[in-house]
C-alpha positions in Angstrom: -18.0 0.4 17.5 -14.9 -1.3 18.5 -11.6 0.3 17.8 -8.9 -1.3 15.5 -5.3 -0.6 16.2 -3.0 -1.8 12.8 0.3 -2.9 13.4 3.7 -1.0 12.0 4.1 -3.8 9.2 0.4 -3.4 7.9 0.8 0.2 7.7 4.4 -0.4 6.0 2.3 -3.5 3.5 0.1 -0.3 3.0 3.0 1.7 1.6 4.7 -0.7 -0.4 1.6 -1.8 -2.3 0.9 1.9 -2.8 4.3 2.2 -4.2 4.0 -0.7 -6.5 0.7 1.1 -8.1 -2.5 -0.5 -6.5 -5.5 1.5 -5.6 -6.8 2.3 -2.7 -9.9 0.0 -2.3 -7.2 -3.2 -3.4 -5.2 -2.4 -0.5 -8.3 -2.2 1.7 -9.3 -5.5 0.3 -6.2 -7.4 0.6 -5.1 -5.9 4.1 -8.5 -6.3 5.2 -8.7 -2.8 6.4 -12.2 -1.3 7.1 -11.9 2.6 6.2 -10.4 4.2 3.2 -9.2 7.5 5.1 -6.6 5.4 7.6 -5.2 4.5 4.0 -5.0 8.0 2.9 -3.8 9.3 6.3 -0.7 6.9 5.9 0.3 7.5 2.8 0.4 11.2 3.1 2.6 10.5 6.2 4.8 8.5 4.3 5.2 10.7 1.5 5.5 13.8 3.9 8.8 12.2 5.7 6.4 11.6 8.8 6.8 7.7 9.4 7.4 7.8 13.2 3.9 8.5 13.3 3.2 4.6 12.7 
């Protein structure tokens, strides 16, 4: 299995949709982004002050 690294803006286009109210799985489908937890995981680093982690 091939490992996918997601660029800063994605993972920003993550937050901002989060922010604007869509669910997880909408994100996943509109970012093309194969598993839910990477979602999760940036979100909670968002919301935990943690952004220089992208």
């Amino acid at each position: 299995m091939k490992r996918v690294a997601y660029s800063v803006e994605t993972k920003y286009k993550v937050v901002e949709m989060k922010l604007k109210g869509y669910s997880t799985r909408e994100i996943m489908d509109a970012l093309n982004i194969k598993n839910e937890s990477q979602v999760k995981v940036w979100w909670k680093w968002y919301r935990n002050g943690e952004t220089h982690r992208f």
